[in-house]
Backbone as JSON Lines, residues from 0, in Angstrom:
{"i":0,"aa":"X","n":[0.82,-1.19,0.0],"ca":[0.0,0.0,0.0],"c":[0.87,1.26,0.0]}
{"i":1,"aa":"X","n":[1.72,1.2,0.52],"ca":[3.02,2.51,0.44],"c":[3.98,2.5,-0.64]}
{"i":2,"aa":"X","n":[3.75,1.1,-1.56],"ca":[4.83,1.25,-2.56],"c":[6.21,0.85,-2.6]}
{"i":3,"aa":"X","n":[6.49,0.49,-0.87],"ca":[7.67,-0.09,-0.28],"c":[7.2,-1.95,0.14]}
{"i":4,"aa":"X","n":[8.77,-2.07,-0.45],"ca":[8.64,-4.03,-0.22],"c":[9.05,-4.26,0.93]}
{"i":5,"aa":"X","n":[8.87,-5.6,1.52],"ca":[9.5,-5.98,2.33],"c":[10.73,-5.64,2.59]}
{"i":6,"aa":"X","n":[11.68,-5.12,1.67],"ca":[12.98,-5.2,2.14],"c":[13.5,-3.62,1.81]}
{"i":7,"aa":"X","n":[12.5,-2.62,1.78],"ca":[12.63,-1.48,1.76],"c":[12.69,-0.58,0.33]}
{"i":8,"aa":"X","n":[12.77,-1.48,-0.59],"ca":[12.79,-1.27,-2.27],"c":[11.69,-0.61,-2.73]}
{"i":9,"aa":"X","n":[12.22,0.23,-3.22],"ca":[10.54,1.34,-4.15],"c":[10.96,1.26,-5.45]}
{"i":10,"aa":"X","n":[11.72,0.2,-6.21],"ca":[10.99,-0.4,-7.61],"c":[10.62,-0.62,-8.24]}
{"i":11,"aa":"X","n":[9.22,-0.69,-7.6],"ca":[8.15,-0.69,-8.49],"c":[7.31,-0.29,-9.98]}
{"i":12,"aa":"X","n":[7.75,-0.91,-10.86],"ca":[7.3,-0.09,-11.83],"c":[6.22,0.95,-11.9]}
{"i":13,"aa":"X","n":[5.31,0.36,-11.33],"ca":[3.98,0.74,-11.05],"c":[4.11,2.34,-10.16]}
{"i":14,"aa":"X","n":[4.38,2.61,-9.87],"ca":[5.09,3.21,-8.79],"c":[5.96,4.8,-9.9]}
{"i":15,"aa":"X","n":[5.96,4.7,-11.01],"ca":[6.64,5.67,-11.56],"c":[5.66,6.27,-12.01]}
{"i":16,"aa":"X","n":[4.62,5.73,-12.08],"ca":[3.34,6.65,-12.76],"c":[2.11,7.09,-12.05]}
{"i":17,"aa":"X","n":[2.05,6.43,-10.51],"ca":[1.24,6.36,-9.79],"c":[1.73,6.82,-8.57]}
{"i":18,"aa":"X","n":[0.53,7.18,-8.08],"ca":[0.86,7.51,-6.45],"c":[0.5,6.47,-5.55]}
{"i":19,"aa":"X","n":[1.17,6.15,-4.33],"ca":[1.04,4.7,-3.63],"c":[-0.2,4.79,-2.67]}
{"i":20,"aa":"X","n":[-0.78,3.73,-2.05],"ca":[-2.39,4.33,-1.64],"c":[-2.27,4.55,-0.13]}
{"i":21,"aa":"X","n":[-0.99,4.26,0.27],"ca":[-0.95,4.63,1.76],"c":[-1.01,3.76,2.89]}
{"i":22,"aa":"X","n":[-1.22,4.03,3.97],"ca":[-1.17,2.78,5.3],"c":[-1.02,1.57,4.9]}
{"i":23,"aa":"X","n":[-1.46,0.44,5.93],"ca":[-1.21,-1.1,5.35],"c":[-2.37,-1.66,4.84]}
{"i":24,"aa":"X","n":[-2.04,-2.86,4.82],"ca":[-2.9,-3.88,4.13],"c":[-3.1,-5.02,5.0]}
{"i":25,"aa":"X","n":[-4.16,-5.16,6.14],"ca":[-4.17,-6.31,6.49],"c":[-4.89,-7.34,5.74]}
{"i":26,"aa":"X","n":[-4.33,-8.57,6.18],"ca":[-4.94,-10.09,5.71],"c":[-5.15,-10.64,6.71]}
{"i":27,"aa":"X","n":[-6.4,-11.26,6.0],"ca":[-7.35,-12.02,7.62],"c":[-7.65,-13.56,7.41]}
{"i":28,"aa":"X","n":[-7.91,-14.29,7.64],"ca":[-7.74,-15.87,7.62],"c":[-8.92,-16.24,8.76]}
{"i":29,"aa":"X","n":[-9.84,-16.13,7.89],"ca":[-11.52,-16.04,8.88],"c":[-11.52,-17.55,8.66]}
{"i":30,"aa":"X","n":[-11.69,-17.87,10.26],"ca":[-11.9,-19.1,10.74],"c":[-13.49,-19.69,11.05]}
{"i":31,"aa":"X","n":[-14.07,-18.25,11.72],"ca":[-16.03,-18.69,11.41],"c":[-16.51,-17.32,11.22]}
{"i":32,"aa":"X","n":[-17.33,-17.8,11.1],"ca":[-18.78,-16.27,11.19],"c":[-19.52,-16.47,12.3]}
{"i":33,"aa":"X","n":[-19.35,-15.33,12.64],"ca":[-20.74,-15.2,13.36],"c":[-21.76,-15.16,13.21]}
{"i":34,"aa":"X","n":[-23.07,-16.37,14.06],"ca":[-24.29,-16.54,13.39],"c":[-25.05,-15.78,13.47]}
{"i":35,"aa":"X","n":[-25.42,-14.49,12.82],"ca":[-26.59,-13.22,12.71],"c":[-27.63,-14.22,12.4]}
{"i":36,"aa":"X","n":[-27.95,-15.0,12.03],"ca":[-28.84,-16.37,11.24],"c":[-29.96,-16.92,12.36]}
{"i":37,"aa":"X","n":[-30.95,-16.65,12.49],"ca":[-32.0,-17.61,13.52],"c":[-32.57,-18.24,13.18]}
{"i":38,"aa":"X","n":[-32.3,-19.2,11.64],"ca":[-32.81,-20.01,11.59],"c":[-31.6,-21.31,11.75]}
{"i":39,"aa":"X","n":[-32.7,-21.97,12.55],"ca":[-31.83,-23.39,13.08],"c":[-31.2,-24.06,12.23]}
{"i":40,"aa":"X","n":[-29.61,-24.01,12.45],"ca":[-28.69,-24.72,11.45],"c":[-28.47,-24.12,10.21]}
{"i":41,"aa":"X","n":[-28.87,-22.76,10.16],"ca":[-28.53,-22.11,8.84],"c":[-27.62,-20.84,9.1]}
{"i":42,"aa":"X","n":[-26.15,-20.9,8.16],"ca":[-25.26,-19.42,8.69],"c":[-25.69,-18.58,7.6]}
{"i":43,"aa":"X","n":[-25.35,-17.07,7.61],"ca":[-25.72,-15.96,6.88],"c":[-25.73,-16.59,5.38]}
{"i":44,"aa":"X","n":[-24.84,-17.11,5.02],"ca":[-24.15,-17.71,3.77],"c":[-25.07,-18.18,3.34]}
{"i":45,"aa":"X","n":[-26.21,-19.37,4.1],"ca":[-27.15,-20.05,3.86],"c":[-28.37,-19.64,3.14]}
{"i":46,"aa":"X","n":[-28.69,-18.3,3.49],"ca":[-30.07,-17.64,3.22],"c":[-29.72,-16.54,2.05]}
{"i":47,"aa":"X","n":[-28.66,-16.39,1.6],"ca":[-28.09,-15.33,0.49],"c":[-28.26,-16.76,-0.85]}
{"i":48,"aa":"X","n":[-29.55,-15.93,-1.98],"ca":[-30.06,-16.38,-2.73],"c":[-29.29,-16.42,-3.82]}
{"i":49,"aa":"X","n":[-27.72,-16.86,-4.66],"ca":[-27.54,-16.07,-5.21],"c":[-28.45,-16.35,-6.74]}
{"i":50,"aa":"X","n":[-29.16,-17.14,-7.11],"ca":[-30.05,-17.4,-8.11],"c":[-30.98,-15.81,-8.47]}
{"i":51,"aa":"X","n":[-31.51,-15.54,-7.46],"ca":[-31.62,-14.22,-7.6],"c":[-30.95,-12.53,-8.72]}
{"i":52,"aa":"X","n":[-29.47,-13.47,-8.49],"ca":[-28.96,-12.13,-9.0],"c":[-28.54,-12.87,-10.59]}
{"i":53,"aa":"X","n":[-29.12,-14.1,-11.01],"ca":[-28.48,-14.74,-11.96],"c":[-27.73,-15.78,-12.92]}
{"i":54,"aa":"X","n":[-27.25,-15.93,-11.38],"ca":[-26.26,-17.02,-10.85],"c":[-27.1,-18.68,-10.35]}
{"i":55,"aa":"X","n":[-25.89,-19.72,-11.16],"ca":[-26.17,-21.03,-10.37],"c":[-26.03,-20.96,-9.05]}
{"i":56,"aa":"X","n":[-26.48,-21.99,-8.52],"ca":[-26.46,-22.27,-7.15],"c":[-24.96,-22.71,-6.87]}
{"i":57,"aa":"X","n":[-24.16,-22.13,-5.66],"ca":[-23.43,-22.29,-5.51],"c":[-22.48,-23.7,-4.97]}
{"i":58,"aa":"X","n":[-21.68,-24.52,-5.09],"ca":[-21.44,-25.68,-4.87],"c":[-20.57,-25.87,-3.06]}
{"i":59,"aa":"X","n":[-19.71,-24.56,-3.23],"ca":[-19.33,-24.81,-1.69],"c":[-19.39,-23.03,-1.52]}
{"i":60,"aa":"X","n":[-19.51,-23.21,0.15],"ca":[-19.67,-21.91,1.01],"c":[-17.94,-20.78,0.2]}
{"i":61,"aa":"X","n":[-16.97,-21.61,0.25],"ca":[-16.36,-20.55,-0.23],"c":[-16.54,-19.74,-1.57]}
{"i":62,"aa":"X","n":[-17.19,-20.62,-2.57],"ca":[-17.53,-20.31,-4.12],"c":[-18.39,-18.86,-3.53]}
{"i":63,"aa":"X","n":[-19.45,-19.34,-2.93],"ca":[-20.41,-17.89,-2.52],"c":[-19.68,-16.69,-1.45]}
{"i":64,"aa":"X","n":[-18.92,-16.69,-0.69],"ca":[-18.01,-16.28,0.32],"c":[-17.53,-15.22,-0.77]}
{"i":65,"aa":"X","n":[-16.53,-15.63,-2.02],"ca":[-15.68,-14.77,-2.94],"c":[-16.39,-14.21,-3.59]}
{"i":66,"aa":"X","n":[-17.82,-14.63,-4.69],"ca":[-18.62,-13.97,-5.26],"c":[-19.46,-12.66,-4.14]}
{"i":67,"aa":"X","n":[-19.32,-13.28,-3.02],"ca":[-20.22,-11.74,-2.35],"c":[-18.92,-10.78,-2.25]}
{"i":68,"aa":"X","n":[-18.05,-11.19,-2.01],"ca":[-17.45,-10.3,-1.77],"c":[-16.81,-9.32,-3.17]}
{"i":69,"aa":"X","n":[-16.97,-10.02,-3.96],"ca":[-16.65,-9.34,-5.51],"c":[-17.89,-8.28,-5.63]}
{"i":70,"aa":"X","n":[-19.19,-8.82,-5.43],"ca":[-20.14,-8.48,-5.82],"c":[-20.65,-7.35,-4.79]}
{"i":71,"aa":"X","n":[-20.16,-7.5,-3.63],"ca":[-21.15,-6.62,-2.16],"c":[-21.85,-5.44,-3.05]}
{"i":72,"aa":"X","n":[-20.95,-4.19,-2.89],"ca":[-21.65,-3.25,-3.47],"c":[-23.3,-3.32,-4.34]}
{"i":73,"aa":"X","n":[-23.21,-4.86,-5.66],"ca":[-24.41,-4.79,-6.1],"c":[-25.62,-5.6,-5.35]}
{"i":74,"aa":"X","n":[-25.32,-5.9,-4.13],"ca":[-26.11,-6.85,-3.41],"c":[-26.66,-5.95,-2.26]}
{"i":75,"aa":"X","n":[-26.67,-5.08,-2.36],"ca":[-26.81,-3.8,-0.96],"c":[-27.8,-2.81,-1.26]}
{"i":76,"aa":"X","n":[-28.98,-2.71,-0.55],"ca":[-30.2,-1.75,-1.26],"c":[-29.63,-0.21,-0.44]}
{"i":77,"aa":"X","n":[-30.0,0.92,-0.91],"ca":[-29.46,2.29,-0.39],"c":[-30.65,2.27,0.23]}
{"i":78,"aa":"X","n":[-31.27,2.89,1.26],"ca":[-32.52,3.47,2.06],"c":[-32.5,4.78,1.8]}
């Protein structure tokens, strides 16, 4: 995010034409969710339709996990 590597190098090609975006970048390695979900035995993941927006039914929780997250913005109504 600053344009600097691990080992202090500003190299970057990218970097000669651009401005760098600043602070860090954490990475997260989500182990569960929390169940917002009241229906018995079903997590958030469960009740997100994505047939709705188009899409097959998804085969595993991570397939739908990456598509929401590609997608959030168009899955979100404004009030």
């Amino acid at each position: 995010m600053t344009g600097e590597c691990y080992d202090g190098s500003k190299d970057f090609p990218w970097l000669q034409d651009n401005e760098s975006y600043g602070g860090n970048l954490d990475v997260y390695e989500i182990e569960e969710i929390f169940n917002s979900e009241s229906t018995e035995g079903k997590t958030p993941f469960d009740v997100i339709d994505e047939t709705l927006y188009g899409k097959e039914k998804f085969q595993t929780v991570k397939e739908k996990i990456e598509w929401v997250c590609q997608n959030f913005d168009k899955t979100q109504t404004k009030l």
